[in-house]
MOPAC internal coordinates of N, CA, C and O (Angstrom, degrees):
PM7 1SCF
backbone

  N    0.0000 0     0.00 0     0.00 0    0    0    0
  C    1.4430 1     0.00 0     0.00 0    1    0    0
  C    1.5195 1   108.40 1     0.00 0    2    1    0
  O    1.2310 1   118.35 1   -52.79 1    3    2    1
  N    1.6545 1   120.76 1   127.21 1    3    2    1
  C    0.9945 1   119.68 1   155.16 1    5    3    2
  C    1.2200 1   133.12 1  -124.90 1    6    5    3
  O    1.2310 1   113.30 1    20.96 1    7    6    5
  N    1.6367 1   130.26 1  -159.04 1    7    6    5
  C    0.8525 1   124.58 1   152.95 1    9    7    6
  C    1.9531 1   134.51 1  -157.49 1   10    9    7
  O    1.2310 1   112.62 1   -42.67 1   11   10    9
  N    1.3057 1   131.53 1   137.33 1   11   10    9
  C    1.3036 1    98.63 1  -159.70 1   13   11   10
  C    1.7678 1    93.62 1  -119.26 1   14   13   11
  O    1.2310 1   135.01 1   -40.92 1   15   14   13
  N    2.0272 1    88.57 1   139.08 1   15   14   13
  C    1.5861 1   101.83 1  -165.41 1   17   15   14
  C    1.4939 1    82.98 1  -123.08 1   18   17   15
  O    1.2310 1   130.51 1   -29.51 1   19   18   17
  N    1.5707 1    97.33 1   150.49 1   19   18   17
  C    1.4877 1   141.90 1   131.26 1   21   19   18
  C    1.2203 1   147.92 1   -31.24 1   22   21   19
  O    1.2310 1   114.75 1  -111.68 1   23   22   21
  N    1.5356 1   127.55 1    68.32 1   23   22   21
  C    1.4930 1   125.53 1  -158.55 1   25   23   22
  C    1.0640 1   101.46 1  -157.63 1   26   25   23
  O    1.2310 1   123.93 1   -34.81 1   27   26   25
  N    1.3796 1   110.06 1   145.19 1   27   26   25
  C    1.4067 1   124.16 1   178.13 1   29   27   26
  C    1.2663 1   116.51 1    59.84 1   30   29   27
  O    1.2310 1   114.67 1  -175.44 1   31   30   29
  N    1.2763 1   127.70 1     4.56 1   31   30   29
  C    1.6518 1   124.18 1  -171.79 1   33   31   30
  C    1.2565 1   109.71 1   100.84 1   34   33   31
  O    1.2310 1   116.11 1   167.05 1   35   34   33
  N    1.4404 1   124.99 1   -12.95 1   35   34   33
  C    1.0815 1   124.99 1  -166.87 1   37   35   34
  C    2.0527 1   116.75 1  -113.27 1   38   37   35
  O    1.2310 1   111.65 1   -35.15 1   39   38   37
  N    1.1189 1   133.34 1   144.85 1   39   38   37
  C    1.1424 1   128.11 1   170.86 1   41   39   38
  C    1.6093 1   128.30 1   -89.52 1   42   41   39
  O    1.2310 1   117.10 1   -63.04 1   43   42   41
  N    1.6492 1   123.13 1   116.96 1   43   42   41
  C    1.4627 1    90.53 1  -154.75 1   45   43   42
  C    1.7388 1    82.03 1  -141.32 1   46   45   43
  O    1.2310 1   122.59 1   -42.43 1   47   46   45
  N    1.4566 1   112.64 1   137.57 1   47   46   45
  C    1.5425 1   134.12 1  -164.86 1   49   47   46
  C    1.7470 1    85.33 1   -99.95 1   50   49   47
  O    1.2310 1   135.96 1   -62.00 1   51   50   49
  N    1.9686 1    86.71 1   118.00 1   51   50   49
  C    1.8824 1    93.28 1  -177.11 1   53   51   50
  C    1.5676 1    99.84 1  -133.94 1   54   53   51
  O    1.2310 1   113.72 1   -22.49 1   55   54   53
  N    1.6438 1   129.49 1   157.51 1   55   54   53
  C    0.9068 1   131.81 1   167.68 1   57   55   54
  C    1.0969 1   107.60 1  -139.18 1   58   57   55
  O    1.2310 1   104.85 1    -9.54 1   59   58   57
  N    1.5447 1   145.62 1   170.46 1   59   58   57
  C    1.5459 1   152.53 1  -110.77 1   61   59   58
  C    1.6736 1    65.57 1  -109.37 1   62   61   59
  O    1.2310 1   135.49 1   -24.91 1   63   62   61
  N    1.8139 1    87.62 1   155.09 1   63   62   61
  C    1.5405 1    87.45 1   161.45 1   65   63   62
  C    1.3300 1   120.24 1    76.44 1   66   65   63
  O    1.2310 1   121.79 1   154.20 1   67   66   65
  N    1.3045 1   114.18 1   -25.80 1   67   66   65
  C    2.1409 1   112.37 1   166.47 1   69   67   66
  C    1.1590 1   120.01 1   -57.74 1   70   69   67
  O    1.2310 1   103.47 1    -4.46 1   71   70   69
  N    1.2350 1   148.00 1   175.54 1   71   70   69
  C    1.2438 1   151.85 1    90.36 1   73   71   70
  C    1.1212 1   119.45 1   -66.29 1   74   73   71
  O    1.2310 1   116.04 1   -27.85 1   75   74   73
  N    1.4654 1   125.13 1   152.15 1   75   74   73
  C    1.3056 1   136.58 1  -161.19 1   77   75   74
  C    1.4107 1    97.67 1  -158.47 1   78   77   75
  O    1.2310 1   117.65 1   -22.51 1   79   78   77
  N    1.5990 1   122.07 1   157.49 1   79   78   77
  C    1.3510 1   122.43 1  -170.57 1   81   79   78
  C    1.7639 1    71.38 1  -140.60 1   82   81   79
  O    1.2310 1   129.87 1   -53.34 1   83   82   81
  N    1.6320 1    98.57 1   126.66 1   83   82   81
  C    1.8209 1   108.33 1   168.28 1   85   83   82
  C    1.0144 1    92.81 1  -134.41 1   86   85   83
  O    1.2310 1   124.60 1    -5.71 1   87   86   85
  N    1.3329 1   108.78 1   174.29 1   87   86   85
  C    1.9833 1   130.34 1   176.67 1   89   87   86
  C    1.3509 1   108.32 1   -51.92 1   90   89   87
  O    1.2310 1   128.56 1   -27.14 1   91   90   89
  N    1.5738 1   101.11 1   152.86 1   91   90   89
  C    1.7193 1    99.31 1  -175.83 1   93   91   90
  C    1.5460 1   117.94 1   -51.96 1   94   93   91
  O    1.2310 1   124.32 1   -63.34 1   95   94   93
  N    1.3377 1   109.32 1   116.66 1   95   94   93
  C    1.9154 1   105.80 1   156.95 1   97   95   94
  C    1.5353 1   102.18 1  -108.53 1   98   97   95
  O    1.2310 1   137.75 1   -11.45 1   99   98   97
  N    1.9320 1    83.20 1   168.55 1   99   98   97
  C    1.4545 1    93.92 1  -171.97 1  101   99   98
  C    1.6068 1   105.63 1   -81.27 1  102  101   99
  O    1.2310 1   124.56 1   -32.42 1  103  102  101
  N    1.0091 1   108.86 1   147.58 1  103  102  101
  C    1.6771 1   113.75 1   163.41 1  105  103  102
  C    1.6219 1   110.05 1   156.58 1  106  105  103
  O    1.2310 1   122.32 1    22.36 1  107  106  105
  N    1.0516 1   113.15 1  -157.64 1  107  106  105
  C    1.5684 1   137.22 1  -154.61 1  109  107  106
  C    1.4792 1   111.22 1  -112.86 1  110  109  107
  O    1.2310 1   104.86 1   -26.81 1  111  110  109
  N    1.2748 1   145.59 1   153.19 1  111  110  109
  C    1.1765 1   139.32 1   146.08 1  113  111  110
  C    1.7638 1   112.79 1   -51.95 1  114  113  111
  O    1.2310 1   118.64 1   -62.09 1  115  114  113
  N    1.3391 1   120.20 1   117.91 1  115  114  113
  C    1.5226 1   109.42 1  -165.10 1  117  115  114
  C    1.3301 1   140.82 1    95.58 1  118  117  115
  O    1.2310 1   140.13 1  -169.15 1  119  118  117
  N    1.4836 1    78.56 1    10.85 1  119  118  117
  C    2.0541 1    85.92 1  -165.91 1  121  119  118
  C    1.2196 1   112.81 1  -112.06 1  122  121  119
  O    1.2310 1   101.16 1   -67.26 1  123  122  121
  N    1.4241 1   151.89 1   112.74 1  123  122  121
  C    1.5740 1   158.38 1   171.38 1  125  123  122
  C    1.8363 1   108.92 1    -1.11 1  126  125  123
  O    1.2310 1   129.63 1   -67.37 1  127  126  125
  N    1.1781 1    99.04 1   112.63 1  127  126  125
  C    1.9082 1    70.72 1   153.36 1  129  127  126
  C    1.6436 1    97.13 1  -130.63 1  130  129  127
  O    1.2310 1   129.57 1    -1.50 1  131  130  129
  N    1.2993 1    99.15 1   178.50 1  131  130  129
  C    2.0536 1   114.56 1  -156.84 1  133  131  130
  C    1.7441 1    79.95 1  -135.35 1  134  133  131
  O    1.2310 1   127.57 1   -54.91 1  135  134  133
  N    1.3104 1   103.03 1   125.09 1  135  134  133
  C    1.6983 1   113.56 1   157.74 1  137  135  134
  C    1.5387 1   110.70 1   -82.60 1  138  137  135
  O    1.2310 1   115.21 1   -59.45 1  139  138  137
  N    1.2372 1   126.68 1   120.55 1  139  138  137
  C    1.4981 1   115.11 1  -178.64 1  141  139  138
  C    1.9507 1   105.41 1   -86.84 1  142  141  139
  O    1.2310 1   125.81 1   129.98 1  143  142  141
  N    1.8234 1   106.44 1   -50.02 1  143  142  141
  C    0.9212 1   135.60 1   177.45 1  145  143  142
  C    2.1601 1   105.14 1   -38.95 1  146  145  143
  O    1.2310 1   107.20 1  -111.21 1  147  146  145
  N    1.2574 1   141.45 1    68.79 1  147  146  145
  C    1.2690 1    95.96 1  -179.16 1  149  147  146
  C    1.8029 1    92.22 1  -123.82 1  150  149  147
  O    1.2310 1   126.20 1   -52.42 1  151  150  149
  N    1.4487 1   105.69 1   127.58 1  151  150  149
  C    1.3699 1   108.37 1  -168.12 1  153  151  150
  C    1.7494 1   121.04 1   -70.54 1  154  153  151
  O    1.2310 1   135.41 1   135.00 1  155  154  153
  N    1.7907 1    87.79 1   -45.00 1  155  154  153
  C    1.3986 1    81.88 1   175.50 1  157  155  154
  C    1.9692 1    80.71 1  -151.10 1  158  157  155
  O    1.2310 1   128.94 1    13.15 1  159  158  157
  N    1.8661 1   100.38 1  -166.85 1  159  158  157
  C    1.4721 1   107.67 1  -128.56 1  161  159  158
  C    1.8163 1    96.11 1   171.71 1  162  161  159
  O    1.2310 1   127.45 1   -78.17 1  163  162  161
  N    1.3169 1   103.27 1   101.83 1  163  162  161
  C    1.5632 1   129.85 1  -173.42 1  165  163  162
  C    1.1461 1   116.56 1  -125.91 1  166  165  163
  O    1.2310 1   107.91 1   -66.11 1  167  166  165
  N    1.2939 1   140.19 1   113.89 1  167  166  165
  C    1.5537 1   141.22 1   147.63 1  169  167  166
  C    1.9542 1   129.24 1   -81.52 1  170  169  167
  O    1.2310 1   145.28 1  -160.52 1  171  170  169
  N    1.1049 1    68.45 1    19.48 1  171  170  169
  C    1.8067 1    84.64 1  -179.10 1  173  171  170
  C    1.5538 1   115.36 1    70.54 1  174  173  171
  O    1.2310 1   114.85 1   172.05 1  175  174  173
  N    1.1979 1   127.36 1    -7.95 1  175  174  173
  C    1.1155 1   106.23 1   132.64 1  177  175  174
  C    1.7924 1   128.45 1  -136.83 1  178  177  175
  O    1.2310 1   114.20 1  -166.94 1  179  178  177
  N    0.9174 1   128.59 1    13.06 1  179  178  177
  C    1.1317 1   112.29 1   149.78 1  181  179  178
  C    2.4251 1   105.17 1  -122.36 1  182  181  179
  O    1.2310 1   141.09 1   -26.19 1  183  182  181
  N    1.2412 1    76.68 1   153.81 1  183  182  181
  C    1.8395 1    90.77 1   169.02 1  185  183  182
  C    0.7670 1   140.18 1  -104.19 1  186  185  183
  O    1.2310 1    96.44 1   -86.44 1  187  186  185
  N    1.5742 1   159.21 1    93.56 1  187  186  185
  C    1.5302 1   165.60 1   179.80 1  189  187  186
  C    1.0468 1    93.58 1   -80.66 1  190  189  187
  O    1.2310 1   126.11 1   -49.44 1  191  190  189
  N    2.2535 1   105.86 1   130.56 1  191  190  189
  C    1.3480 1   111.94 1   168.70 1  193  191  190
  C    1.4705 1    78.38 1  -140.66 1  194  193  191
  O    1.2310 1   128.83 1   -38.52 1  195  194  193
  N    1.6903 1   100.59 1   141.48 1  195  194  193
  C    1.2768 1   150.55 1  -178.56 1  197  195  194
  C    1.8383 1   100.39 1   -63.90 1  198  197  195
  O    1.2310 1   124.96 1   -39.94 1  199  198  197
  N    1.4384 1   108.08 1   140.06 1  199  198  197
  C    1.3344 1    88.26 1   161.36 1  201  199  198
  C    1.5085 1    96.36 1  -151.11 1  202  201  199
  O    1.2310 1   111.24 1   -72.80 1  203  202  201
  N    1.4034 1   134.09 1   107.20 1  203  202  201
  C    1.8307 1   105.76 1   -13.27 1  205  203  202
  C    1.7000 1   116.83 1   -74.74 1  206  205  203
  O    1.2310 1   121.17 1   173.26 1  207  206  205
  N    1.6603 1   115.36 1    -6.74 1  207  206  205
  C    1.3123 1   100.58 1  -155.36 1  209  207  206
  C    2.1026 1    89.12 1  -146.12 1  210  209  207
  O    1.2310 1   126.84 1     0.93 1  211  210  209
  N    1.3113 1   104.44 1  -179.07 1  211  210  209
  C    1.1816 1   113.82 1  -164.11 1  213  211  210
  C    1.3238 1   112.92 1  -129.56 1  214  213  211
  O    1.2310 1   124.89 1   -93.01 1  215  214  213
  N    1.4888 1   108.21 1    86.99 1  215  214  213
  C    1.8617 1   103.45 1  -156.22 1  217  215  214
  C    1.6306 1   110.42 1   -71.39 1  218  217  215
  O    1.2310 1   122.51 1   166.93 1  219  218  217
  N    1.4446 1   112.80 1   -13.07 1  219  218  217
  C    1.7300 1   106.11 1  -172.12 1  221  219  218
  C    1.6577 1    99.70 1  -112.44 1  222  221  219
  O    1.2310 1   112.98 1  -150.66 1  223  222  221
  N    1.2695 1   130.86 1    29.34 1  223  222  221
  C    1.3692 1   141.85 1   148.74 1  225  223  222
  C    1.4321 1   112.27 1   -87.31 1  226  225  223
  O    1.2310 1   124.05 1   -32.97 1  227  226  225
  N    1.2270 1   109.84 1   147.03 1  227  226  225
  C    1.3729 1   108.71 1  -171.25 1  229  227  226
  C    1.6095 1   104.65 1  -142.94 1  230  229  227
  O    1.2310 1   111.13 1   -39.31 1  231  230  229
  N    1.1151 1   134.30 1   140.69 1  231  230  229
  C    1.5988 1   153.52 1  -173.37 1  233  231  230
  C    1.3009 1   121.66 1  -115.15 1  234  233  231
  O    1.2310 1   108.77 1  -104.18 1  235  234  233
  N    1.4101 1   138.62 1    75.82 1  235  234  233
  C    1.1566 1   117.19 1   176.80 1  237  235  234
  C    1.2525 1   130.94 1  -103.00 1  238  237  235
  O    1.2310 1   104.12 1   -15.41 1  239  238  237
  N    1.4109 1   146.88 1   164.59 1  239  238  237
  C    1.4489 1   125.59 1   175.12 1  241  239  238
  C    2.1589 1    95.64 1  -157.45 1  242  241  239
  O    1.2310 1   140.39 1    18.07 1  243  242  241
  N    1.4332 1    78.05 1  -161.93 1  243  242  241
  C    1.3995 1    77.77 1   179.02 1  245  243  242
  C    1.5608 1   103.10 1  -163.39 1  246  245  243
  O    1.2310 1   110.82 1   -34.31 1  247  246  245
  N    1.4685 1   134.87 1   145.69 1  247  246  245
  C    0.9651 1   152.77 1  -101.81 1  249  247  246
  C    1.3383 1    94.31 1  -133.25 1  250  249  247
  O    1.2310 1   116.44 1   -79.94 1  251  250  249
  N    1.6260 1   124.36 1   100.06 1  251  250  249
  C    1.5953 1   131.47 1   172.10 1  253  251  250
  C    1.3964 1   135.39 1   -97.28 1  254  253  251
  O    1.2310 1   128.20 1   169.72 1  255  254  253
  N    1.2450 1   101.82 1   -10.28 1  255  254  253
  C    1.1695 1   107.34 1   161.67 1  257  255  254
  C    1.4415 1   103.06 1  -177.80 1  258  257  255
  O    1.2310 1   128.89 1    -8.53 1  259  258  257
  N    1.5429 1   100.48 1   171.47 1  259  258  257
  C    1.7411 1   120.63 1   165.71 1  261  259  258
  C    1.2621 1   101.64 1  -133.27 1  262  261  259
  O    1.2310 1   126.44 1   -35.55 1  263  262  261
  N    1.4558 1   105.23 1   144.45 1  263  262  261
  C    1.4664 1   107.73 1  -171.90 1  265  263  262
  C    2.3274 1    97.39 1  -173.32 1  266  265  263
  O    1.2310 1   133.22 1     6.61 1  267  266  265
  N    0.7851 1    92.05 1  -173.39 1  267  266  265
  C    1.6440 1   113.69 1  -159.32 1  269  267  266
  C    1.4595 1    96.17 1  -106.86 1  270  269  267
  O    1.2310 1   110.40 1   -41.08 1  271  270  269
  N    1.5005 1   135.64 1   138.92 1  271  270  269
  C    1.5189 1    97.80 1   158.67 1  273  271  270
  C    1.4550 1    96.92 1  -109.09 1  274  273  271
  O    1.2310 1   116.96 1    30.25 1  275  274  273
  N    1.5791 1   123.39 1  -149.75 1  275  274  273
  C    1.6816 1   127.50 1  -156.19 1  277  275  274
  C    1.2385 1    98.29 1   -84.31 1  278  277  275
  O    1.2310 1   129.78 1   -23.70 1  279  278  277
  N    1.5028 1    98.76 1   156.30 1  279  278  277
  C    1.4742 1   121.22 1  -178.54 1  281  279  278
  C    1.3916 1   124.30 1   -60.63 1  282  281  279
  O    1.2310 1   110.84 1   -47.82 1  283  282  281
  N    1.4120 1   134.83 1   132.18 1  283  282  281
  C    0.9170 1   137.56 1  -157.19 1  285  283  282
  C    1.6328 1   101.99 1  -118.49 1  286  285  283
  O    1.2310 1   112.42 1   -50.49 1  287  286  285
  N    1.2041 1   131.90 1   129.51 1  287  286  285
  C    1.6911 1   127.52 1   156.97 1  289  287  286
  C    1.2501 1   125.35 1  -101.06 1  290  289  287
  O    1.2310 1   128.13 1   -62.06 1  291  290  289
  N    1.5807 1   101.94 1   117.94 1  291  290  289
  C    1.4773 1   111.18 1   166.43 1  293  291  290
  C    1.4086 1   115.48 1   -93.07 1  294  293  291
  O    1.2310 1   126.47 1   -56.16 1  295  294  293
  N    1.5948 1   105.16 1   123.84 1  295  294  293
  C    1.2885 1    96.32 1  -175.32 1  297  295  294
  C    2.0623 1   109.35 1  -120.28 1  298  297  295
  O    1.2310 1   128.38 1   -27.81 1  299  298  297
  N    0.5557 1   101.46 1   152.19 1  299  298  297
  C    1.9180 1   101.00 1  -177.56 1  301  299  298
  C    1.2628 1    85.45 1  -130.74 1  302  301  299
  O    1.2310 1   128.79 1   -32.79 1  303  302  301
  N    1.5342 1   100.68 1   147.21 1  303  302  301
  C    1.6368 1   134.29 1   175.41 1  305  303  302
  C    1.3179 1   118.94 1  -177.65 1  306  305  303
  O    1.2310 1   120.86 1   -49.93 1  307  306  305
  N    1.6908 1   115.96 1   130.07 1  307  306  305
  C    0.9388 1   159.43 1  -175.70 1  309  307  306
  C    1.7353 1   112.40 1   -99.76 1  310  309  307
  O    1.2310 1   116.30 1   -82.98 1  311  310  309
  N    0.9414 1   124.64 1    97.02 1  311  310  309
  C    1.8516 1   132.08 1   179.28 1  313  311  310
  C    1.4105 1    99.36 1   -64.77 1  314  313  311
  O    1.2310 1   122.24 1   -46.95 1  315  314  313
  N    1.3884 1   113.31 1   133.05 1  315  314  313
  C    1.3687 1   123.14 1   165.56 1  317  315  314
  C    1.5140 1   115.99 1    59.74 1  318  317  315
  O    1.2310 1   119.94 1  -139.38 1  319  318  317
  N    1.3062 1   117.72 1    40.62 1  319  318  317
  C    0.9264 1   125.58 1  -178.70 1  321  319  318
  C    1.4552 1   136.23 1  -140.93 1  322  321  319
  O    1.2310 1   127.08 1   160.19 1  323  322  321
  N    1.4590 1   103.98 1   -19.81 1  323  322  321
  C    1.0007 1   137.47 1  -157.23 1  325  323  322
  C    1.7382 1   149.07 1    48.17 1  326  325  323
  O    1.2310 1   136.65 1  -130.06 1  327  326  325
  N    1.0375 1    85.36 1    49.94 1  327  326  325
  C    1.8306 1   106.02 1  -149.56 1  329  327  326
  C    1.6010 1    88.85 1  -101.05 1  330  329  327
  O    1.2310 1   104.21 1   -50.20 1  331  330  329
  N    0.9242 1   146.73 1   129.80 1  331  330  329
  C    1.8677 1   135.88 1   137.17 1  333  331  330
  C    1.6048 1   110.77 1  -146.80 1  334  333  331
  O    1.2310 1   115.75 1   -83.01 1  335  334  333
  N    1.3976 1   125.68 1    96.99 1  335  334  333
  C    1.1631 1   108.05 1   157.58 1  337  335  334
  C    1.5661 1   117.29 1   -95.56 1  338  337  335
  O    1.2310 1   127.18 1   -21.61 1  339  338  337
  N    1.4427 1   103.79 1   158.39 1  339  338  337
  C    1.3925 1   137.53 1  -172.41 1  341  339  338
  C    1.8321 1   113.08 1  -107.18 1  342  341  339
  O    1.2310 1   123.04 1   -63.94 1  343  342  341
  N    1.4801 1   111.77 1   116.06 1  343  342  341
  C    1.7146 1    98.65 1   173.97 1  345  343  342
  C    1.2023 1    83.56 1  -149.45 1  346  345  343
  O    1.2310 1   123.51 1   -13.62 1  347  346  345
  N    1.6824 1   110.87 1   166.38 1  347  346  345
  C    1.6262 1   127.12 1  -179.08 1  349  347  346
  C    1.5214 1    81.82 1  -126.34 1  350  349  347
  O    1.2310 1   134.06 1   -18.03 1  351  350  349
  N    1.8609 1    90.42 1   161.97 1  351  350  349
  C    1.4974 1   105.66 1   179.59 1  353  351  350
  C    1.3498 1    92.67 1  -150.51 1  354  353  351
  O    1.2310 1   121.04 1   -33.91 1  355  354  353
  N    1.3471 1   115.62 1   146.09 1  355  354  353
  C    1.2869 1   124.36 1   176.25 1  357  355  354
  C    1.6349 1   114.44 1  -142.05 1  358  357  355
  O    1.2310 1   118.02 1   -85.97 1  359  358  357
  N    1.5520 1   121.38 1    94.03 1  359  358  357
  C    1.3040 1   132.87 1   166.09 1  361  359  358
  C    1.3021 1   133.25 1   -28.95 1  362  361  359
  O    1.2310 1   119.29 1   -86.95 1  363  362  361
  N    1.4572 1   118.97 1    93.05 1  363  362  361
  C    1.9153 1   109.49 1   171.43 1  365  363  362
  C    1.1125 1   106.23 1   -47.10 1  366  365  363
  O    1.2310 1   116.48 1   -36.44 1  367  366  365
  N    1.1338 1   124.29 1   143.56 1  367  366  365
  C    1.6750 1   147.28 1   157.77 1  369  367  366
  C    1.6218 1    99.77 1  -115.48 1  370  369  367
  O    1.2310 1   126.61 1   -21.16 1  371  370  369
  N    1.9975 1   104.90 1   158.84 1  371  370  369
  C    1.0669 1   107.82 1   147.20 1  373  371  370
  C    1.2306 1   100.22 1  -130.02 1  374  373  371
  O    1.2310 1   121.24 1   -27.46 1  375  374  373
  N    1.6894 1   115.24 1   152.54 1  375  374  373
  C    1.4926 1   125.69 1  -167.01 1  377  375  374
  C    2.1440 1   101.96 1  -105.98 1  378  377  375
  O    1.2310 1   122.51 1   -77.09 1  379  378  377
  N    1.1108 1   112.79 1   102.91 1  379  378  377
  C    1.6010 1   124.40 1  -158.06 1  381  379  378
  C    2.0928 1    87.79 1  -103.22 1  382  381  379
  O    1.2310 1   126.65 1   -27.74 1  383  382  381
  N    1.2608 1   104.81 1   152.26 1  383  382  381
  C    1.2099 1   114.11 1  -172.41 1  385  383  382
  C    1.4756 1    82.18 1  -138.40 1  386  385  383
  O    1.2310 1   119.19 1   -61.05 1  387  386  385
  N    1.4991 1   119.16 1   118.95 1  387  386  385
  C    2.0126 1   136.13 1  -176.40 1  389  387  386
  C    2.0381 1    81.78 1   -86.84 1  390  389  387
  O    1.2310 1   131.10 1   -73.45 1  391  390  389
  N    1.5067 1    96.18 1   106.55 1  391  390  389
  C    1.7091 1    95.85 1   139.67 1  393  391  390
  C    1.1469 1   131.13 1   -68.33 1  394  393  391
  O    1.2310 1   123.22 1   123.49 1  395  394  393
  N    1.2968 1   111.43 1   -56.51 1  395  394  393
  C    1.4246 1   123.97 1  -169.04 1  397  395  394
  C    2.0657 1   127.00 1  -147.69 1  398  397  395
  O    1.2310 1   140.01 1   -30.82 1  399  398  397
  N    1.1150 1    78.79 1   149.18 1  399  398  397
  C    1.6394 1    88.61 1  -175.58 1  401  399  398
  C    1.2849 1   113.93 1  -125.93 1  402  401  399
  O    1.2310 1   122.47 1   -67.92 1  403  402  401
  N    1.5765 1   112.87 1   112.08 1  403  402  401
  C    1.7855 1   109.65 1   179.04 1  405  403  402
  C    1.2327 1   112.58 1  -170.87 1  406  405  403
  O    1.2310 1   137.03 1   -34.62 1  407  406  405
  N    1.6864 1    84.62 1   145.38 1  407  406  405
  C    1.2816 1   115.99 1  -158.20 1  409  407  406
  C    1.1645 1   113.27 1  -117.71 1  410  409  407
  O    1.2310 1   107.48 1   -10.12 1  411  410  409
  N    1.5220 1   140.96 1   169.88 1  411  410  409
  C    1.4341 1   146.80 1  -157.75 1  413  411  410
  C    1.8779 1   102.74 1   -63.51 1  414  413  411
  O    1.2310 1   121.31 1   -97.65 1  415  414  413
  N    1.0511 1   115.11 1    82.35 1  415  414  413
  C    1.7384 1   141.75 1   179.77 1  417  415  414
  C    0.9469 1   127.14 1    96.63 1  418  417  415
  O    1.2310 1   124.38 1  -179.94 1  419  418  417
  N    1.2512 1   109.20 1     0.06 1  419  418  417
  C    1.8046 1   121.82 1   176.66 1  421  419  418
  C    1.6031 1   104.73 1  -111.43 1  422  421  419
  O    1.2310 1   124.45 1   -33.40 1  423  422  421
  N    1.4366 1   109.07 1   146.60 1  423  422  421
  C    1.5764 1   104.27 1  -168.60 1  425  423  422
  C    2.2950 1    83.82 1  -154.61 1  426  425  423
  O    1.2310 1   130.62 1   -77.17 1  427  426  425
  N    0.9442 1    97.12 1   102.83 1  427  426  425
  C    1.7113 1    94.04 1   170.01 1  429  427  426
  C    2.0416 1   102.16 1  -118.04 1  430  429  427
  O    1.2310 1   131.55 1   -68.96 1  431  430  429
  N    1.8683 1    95.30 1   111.04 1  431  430  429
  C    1.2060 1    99.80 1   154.77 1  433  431  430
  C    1.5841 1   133.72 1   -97.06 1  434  433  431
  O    1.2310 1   125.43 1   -18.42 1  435  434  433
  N    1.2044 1   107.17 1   161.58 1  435  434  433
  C    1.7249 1    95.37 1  -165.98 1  437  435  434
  C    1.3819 1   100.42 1   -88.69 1  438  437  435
  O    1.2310 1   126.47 1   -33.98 1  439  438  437
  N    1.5281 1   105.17 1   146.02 1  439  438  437
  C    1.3816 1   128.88 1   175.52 1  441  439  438
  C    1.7993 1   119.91 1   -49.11 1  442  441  439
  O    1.2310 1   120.75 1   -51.74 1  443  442  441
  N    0.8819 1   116.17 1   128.26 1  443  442  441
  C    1.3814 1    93.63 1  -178.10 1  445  443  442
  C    1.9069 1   119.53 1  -113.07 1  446  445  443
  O    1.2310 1   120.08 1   -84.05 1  447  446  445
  N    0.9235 1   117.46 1    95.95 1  447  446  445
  C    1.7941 1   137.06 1  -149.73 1  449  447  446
  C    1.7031 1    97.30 1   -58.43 1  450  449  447
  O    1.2310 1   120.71 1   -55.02 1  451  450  449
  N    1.1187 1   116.25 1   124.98 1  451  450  449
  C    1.4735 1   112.88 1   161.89 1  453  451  450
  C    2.0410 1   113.85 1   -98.80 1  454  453  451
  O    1.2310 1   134.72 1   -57.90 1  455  454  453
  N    1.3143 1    89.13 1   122.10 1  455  454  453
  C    1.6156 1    96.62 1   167.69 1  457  455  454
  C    1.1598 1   120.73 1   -86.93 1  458  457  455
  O    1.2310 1   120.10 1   180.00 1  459  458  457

């Protein structure tokens, strides 16, 4: 079972139990988040597609970290001219862990693995 949500600008195919690293949201280490956005929504055998979105699907997860990811260099240059600037950039992420996915009688929470 999956499902593909809406965030940050970006489209990202999640199932119970992922981690996922999306664009910065606001919150806490530990704190709920609710996908409102969910476009479409599969249980392997039948498919719901959103048009554009799927108001009785539901996305939930919860929030594992915030963090930066690796440094990036932008560099500009100009030949024979003497021009080059140099800058690093480094992207907030938040790192979301999907509990659960459910939909009008179906409800799949993710397993939770002991090591």
């Amino acid at each position: 079972m999956y499902a593909v949500v809406h965030t940050g600008g970006k489209q990202y195919r999640v199932e119970a139990g992922d981690i996922f690293r999306f664009e910065k949201m606001p919150g806490d280490v530990g704190a709920a988040v609710s996908f409102e956005k969910v476009l479409m929504y599969s249980d392997g055998e039948n498919v719901k597609i959103g048009t554009p979105v799927l108001g009785d699907v539901a996305v939930k997860g919860c929030i594992v970290e915030q963090g930066k990811a690796k440094k990036i260099l932008v560099f500009k240059y100009k030949r024979r001219k003497r021009y080059r600037r140099k800058q690093g950039h480094r992207q907030p992420y938040t790192a979301v862990r999907i509990d659960s996915i459910s939909a009008p009688g179906i409800a799949v929470l993710a397993q939770k693995s002991e090591a």
